[in-house]
N, CA, C and O atoms as CSV, one atom per row, in Angstrom:
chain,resi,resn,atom,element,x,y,z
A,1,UNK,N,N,213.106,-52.683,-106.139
A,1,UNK,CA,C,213.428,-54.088,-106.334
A,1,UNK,C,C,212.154,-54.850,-106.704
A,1,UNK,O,O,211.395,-55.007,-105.747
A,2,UNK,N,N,211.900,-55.165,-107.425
A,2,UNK,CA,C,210.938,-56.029,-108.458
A,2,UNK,C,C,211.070,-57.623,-107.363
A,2,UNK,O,O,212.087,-58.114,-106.872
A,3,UNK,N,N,209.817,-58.036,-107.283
A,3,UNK,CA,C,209.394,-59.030,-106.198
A,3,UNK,C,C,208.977,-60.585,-107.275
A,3,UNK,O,O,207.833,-60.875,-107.628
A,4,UNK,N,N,210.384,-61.474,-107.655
A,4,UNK,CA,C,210.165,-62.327,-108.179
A,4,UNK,C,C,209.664,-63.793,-107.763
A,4,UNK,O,O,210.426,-64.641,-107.299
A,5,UNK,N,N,208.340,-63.986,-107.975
A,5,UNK,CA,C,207.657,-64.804,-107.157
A,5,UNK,C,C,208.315,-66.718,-108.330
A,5,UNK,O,O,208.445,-66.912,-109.539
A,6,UNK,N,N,208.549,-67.735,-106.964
A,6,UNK,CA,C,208.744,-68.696,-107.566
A,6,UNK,C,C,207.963,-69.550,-108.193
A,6,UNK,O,O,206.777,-69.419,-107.888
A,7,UNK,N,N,208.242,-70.544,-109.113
A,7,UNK,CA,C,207.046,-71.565,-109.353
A,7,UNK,C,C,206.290,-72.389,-108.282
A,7,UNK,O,O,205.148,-72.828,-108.418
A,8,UNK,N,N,207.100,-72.539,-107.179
A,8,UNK,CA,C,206.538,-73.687,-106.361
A,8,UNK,C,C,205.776,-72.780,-105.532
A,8,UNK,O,O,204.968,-73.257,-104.735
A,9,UNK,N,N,206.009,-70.939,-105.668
A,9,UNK,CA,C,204.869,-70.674,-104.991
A,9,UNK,C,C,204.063,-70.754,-105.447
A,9,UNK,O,O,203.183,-71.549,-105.114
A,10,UNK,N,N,203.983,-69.902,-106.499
A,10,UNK,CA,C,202.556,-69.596,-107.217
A,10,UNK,C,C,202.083,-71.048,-107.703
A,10,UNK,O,O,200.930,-71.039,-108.137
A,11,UNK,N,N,202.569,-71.993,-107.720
A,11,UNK,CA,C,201.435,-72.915,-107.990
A,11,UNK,C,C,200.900,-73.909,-106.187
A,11,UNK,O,O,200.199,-74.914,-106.069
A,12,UNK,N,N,201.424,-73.279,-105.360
A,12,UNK,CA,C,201.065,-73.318,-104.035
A,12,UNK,C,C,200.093,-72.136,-103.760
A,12,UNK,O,O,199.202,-72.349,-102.939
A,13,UNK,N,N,200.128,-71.515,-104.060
A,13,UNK,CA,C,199.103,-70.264,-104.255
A,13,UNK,C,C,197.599,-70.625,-104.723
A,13,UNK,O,O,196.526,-70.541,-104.125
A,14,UNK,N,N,197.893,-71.001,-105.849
A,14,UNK,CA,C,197.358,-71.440,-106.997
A,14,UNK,C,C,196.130,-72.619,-106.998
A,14,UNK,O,O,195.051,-72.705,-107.584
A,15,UNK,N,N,197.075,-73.728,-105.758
A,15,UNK,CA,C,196.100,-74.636,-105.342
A,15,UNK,C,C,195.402,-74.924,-104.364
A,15,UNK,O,O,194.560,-75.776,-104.083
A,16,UNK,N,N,196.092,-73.716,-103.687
A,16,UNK,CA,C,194.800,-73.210,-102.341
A,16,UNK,C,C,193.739,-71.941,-102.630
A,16,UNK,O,O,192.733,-71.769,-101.942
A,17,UNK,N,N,194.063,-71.209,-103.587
A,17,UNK,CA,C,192.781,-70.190,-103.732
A,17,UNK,C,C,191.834,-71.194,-105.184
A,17,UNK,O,O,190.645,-70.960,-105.402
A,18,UNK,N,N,192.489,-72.069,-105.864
A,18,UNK,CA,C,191.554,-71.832,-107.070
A,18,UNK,C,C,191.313,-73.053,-107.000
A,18,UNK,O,O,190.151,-73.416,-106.822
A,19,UNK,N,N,192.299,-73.936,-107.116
A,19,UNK,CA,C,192.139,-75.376,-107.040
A,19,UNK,C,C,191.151,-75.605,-106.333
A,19,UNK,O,O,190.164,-75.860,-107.023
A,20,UNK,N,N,190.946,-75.631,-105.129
A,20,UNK,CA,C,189.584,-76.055,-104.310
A,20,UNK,C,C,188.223,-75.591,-104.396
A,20,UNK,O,O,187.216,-76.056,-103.862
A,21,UNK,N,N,188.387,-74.399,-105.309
A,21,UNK,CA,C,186.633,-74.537,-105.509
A,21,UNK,C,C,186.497,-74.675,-107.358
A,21,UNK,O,O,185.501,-74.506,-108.061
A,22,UNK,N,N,187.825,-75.022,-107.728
A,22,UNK,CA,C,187.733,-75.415,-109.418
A,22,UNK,C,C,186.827,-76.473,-110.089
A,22,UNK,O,O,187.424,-77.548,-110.133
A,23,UNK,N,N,185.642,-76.532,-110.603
A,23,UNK,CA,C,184.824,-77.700,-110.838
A,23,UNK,C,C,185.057,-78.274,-111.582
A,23,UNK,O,O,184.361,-79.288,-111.644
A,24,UNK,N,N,186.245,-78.107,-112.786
A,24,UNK,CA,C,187.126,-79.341,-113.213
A,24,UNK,C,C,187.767,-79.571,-112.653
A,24,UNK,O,O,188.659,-80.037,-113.363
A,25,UNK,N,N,188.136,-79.612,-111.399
A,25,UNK,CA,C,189.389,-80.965,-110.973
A,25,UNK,C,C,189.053,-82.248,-110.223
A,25,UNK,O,O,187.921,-82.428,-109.774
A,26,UNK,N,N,189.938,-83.057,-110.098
A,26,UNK,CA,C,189.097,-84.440,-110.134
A,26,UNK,C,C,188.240,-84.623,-108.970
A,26,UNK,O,O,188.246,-83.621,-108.255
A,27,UNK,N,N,187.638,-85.401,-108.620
A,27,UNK,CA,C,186.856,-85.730,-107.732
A,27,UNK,C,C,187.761,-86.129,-106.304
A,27,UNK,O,O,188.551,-87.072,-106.267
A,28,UNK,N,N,187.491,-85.268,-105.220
A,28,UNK,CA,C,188.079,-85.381,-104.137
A,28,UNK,C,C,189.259,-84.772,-103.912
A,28,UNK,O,O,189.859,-84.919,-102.847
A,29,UNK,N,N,189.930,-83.656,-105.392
A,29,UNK,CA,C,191.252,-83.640,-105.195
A,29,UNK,C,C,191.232,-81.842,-104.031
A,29,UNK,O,O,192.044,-81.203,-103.362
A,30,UNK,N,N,189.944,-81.754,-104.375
A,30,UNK,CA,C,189.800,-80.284,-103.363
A,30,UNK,C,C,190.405,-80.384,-101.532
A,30,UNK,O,O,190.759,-79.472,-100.784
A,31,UNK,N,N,190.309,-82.027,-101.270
A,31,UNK,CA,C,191.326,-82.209,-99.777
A,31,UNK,C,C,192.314,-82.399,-99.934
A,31,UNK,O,O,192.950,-82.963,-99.044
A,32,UNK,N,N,193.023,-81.972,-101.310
A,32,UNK,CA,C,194.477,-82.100,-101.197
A,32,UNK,C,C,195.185,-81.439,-100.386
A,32,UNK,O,O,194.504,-81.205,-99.387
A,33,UNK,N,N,196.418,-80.928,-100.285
A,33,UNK,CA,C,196.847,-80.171,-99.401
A,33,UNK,C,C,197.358,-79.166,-100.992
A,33,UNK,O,O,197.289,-79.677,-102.110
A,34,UNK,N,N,197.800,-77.852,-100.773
A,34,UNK,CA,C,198.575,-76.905,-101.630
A,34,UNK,C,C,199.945,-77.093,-102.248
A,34,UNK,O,O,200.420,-76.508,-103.221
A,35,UNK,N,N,200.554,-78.158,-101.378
A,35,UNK,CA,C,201.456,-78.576,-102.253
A,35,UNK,C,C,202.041,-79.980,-102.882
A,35,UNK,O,O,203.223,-80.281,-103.048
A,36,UNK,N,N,200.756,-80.821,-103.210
A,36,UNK,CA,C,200.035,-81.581,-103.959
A,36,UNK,C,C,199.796,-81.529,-105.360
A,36,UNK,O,O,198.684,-81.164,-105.740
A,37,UNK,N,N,200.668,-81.837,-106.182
A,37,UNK,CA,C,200.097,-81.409,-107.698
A,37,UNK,C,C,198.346,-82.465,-107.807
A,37,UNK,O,O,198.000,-83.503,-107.242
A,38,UNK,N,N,197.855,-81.834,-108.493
A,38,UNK,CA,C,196.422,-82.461,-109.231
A,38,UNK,C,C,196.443,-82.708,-110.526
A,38,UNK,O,O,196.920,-82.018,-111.426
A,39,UNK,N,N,195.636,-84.230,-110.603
A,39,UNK,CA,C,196.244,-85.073,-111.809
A,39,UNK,C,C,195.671,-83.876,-113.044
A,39,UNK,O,O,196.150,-84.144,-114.146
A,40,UNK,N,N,195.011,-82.983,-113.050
A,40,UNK,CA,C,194.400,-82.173,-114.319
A,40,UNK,C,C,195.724,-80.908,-114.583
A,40,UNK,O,O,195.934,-80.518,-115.731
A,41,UNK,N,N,196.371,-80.472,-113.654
A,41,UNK,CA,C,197.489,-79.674,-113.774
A,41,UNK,C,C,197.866,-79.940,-115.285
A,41,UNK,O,O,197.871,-78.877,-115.906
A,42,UNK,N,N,198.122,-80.826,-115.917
A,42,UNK,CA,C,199.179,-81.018,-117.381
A,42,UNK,C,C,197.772,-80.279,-118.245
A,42,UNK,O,O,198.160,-79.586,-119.186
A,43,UNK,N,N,196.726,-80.303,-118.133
A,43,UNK,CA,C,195.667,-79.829,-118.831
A,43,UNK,C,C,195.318,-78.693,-118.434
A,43,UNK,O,O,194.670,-77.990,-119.210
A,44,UNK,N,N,195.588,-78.303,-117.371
A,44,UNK,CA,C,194.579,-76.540,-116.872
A,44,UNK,C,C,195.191,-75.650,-117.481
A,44,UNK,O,O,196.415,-75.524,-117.501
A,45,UNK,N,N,194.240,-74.829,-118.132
A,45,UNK,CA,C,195.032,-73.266,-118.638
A,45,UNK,C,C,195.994,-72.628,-117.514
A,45,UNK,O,O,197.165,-72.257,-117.599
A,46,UNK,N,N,195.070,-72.629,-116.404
A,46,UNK,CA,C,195.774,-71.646,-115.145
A,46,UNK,C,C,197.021,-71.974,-115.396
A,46,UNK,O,O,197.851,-71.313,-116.021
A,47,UNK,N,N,197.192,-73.428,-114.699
A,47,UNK,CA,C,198.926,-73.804,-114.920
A,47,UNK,C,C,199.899,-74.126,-115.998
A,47,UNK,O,O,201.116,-74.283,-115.893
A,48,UNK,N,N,199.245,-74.186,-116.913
A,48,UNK,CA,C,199.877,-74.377,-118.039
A,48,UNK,C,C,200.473,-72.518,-118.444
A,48,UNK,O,O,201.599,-72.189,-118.819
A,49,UNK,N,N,199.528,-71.808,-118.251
A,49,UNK,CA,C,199.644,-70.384,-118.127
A,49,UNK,C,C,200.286,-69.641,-117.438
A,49,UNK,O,O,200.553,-68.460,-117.661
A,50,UNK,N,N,200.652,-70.454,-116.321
A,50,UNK,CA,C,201.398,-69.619,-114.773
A,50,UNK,C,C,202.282,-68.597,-114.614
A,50,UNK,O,O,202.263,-67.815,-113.664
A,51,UNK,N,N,203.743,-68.567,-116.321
A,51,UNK,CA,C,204.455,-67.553,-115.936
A,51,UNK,C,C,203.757,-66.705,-116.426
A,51,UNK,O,O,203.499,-65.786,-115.649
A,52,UNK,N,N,203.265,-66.611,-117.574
A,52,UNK,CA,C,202.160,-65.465,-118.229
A,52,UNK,C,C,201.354,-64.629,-116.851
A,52,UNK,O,O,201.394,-63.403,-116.749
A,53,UNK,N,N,200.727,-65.413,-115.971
A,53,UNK,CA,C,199.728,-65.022,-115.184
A,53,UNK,C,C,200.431,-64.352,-114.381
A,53,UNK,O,O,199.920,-63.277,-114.068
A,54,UNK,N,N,201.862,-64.683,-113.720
A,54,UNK,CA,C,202.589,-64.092,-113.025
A,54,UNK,C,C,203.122,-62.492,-114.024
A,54,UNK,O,O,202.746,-61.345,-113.785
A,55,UNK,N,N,203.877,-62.849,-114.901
A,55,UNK,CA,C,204.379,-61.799,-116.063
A,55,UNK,C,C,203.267,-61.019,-115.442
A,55,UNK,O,O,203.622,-60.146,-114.650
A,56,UNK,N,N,202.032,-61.165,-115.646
A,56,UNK,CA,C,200.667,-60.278,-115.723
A,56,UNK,C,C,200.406,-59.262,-114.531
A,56,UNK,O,O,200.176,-58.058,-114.411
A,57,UNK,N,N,200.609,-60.718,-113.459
A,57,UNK,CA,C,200.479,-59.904,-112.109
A,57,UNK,C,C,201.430,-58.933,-111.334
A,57,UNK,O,O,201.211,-58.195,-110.373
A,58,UNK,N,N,202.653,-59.196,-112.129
A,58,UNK,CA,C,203.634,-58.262,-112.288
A,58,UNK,C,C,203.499,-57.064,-112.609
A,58,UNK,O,O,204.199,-56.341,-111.900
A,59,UNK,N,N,202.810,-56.429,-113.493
A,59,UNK,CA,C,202.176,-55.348,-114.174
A,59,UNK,C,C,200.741,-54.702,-114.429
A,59,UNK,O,O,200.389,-53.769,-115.151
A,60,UNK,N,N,199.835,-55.798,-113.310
A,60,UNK,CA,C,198.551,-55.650,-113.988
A,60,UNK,C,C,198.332,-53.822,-113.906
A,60,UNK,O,O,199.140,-53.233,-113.187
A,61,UNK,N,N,197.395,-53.083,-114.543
A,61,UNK,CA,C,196.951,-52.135,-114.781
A,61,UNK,C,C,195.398,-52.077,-113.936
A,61,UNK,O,O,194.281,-52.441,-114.303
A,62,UNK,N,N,195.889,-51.441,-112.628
A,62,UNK,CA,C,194.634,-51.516,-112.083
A,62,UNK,C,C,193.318,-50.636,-112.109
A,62,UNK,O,O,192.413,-50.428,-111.301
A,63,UNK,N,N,193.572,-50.269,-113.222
A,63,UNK,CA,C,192.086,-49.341,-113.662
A,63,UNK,C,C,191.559,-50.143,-115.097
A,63,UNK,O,O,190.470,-49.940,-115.633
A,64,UNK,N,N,192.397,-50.905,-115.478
A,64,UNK,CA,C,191.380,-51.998,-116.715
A,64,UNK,C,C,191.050,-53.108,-116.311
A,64,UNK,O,O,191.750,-53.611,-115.433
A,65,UNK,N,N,189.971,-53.787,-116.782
A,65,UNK,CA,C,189.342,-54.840,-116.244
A,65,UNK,C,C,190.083,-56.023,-116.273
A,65,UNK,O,O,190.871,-56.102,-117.215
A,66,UNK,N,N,190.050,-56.857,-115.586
A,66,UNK,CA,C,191.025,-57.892,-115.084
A,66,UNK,C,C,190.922,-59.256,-115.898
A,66,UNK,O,O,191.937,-59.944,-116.006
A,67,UNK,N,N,189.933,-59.594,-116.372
A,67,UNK,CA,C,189.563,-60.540,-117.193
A,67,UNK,C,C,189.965,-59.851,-119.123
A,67,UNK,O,O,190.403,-60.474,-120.090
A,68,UNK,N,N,189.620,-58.591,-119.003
A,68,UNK,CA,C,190.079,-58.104,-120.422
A,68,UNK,C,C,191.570,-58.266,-120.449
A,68,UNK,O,O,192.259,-58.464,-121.450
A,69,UNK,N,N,192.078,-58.122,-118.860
A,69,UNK,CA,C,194.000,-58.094,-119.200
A,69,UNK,C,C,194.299,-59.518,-119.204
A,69,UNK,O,O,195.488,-59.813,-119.332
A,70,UNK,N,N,193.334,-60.585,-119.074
A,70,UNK,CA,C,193.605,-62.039,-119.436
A,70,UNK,C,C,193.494,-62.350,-120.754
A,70,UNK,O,O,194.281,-62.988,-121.454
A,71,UNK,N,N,192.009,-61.635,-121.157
A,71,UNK,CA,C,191.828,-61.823,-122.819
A,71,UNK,C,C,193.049,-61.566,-123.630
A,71,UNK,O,O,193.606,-62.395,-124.350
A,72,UNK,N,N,193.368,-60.470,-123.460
A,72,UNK,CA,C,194.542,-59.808,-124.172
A,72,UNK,C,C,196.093,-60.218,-123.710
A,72,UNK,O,O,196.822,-60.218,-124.702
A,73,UNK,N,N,196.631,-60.483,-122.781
A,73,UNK,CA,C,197.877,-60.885,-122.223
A,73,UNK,C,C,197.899,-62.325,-122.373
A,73,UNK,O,O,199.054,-62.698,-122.577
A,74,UNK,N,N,196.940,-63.417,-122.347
A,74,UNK,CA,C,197.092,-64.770,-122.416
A,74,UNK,C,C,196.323,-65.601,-123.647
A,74,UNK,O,O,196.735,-66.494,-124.388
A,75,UNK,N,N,195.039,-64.931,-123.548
A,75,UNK,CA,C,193.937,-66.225,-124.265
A,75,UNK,C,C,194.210,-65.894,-125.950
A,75,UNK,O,O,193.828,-66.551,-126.918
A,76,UNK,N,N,194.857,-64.877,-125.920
A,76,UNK,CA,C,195.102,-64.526,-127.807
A,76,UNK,C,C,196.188,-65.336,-128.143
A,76,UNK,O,O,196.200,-65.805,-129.281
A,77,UNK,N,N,197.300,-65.649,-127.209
A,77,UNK,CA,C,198.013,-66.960,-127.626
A,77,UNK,C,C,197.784,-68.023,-127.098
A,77,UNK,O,O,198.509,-68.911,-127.548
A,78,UNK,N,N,197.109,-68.340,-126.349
A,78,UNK,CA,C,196.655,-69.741,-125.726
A,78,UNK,C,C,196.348,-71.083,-126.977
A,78,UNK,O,O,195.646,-71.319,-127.960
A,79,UNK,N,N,197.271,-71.613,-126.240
A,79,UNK,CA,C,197.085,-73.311,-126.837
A,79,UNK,C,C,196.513,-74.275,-126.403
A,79,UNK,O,O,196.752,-75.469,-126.579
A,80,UNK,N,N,195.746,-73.785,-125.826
A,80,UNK,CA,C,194.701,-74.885,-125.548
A,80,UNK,C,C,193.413,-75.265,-126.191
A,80,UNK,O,O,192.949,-76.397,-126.054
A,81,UNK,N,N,192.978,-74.575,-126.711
A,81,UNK,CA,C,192.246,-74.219,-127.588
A,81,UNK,C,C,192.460,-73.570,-128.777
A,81,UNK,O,O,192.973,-72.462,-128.932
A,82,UNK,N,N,191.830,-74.696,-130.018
A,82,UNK,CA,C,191.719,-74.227,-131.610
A,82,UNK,C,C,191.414,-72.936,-132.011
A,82,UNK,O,O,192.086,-72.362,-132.867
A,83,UNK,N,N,190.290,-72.341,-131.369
A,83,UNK,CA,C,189.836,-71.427,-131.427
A,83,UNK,C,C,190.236,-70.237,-130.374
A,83,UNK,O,O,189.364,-69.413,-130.097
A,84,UNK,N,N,191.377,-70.143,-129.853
A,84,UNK,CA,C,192.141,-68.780,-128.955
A,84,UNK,C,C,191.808,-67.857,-129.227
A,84,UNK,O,O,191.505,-67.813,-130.419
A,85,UNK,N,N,191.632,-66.661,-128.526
A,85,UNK,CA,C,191.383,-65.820,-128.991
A,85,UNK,C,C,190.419,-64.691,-128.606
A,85,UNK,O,O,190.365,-64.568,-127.382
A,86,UNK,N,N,189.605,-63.790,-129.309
A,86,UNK,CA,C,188.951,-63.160,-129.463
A,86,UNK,C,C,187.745,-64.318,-129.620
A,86,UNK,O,O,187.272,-64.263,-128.485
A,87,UNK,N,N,187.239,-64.969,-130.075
A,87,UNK,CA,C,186.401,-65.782,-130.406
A,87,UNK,C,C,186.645,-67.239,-129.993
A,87,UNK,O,O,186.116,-68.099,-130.696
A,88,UNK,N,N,187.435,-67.650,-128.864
A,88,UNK,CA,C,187.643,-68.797,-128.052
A,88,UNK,C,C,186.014,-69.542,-127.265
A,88,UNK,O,O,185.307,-69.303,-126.286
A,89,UNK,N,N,186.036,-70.382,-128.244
A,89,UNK,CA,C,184.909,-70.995,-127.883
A,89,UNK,C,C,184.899,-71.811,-126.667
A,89,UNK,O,O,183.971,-72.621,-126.658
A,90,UNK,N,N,185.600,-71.834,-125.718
A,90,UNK,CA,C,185.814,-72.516,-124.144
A,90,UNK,C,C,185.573,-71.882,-123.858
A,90,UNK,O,O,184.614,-72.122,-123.125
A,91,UNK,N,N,185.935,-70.281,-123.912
A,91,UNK,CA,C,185.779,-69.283,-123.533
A,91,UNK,C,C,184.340,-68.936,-123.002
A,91,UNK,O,O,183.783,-68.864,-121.906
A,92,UNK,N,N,183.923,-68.705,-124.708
A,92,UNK,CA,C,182.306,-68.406,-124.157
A,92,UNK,C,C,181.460,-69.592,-123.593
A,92,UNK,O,O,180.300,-69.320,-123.283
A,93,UNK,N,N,181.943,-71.016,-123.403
A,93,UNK,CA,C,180.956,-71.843,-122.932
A,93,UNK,C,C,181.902,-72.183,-121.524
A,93,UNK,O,O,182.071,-73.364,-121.222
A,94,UNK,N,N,182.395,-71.295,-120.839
A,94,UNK,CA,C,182.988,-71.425,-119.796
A,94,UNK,C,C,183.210,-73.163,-119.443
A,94,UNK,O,O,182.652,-73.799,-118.548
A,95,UNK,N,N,184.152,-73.637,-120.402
A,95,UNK,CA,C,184.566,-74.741,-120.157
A,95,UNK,C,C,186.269,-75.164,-119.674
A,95,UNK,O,O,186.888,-76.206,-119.455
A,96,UNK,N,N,186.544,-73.783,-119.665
A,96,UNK,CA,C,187.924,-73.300,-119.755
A,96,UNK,C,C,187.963,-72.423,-118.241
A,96,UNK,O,O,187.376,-71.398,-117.892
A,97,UNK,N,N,188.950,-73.343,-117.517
A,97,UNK,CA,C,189.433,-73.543,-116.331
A,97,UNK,C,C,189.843,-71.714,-116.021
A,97,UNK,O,O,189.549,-71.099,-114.997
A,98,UNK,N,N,190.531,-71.195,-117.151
A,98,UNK,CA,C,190.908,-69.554,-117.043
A,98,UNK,C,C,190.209,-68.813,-117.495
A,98,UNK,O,O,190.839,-67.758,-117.572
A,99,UNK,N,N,189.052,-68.662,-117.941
A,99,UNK,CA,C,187.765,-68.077,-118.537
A,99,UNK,C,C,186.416,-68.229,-117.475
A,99,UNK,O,O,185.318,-67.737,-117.732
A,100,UNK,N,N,186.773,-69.127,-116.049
A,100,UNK,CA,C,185.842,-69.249,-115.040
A,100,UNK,C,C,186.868,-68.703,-113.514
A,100,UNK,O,O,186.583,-68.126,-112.464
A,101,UNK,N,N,188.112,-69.247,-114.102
A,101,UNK,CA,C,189.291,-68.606,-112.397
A,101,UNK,C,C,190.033,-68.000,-112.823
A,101,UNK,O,O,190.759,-67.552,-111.935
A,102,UNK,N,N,190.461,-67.512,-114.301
A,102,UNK,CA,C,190.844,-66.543,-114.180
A,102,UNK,C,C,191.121,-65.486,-113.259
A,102,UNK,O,O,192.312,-65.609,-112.971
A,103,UNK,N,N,190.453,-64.144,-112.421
A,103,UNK,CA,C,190.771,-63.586,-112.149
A,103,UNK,C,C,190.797,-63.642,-111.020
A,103,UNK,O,O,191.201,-62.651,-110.411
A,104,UNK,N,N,190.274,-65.111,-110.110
A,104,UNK,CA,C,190.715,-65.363,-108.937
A,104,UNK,C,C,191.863,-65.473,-108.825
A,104,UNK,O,O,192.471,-64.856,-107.951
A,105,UNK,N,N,192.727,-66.650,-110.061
A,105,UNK,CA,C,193.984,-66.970,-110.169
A,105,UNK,C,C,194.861,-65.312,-110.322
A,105,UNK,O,O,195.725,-64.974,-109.513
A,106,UNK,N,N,194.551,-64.692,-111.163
A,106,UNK,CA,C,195.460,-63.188,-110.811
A,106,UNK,C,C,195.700,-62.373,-109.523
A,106,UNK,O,O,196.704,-61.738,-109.201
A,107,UNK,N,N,194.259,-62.584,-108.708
A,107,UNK,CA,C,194.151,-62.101,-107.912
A,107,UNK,C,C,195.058,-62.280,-106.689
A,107,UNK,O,O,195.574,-61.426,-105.970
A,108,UNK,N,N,195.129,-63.954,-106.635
A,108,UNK,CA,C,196.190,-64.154,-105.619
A,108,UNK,C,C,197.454,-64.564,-106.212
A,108,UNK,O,O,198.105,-65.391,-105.575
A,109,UNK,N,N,198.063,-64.004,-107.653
A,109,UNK,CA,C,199.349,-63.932,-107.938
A,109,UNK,C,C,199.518,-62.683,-107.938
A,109,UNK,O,O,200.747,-62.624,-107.932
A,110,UNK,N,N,199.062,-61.380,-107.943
A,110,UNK,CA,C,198.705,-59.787,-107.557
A,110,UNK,C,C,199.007,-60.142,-106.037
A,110,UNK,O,O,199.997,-59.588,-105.558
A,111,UNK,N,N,198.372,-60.886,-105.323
A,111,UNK,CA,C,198.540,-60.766,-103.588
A,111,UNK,C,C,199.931,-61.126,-103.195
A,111,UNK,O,O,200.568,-60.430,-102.405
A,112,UNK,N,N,200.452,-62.309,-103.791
A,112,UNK,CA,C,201.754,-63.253,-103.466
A,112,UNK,C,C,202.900,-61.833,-104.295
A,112,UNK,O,O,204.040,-61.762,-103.837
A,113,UNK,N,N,202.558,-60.945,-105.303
A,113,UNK,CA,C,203.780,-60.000,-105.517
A,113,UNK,C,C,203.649,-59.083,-104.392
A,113,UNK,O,O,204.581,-58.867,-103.619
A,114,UNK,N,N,202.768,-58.668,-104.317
A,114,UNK,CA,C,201.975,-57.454,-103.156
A,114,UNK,C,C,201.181,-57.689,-102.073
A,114,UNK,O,O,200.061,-57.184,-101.996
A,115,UNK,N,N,201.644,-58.420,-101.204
A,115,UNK,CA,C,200.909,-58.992,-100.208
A,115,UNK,C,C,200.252,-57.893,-99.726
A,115,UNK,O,O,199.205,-58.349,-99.265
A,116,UNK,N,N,200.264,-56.594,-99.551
A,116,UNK,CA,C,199.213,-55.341,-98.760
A,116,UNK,C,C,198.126,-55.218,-99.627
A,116,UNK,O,O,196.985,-54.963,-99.241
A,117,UNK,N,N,198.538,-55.441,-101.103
A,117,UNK,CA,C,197.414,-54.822,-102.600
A,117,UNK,C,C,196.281,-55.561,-102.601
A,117,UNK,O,O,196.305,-56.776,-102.791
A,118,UNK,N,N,195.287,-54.943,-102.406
A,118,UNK,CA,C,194.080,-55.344,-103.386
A,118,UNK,C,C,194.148,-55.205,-104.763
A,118,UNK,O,O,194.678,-54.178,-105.187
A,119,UNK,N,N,193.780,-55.911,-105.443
A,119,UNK,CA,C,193.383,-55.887,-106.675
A,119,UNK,C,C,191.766,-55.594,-106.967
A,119,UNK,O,O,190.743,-56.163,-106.587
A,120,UNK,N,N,192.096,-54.071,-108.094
A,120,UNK,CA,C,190.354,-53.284,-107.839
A,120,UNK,C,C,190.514,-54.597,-109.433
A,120,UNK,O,O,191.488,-55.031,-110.049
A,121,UNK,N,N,188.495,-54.893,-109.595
A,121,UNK,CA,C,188.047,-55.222,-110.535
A,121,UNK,C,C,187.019,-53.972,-111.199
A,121,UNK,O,O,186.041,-53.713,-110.497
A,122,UNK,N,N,187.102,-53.512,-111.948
A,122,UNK,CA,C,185.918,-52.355,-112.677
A,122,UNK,C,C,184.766,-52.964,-113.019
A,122,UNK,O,O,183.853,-52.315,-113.530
């Protein structure tokens, strides 16, 4: 039986592992509580990304690197950026919310399907 995690978790998830140490989100919103939206949510990759990240954590492949299964599973269609991609320039100037929490954010949507699993990073 396949473990279908909801939206209101994973973005309860979402805003207690990443949200609070995320250095784009607004000022002070790190004492929110987890199930608190934050006014940057309509803008963050993470959440704008969420079923993808879930889809992901659904399947991740735990012998390839965890940020390469973001490159490839999300940032090659990502709309947040002009430049998506292989050559996503947020990317390389880590201005991009999923290119810095990324694989925290997998990590605890990997935990919330598999609460026993670690997730290995190579």
């Amino acid at each position: 039986m396949k473990n279908i995690c909801l939206l209101d978790d994973m973005q309860h998830t979402i805003r207690s592992e990443v949200c609070t140490i995320c250095q784009f989100r607004p000022e002070g919103s790190e004492k929110l509580g987890p199930d608190v939206p934050r006014d940057c949510e309509r803008k963050c990759s993470i959440m704008k990304n969420l079923a993808k990240l879930d889809e992901l954590a659904g399947r991740v492949d735990a012998v390839r690197d965890l940020d390469q299964q973001i490159i490839d599973g999300i940032c090659q269609t990502c709309e947040s950026s002009p430049t998506a991609g292989d050559f996503c320039t947020r990317r390389f100037t880590q201005v991009c919310p999923m290119s810095v929490h990324g694989t925290q954010a997998l990590d605890a949507l990997i935990a919330l399907h598999r609460p026993t699993s670690v997730a290995k990073r190579l």
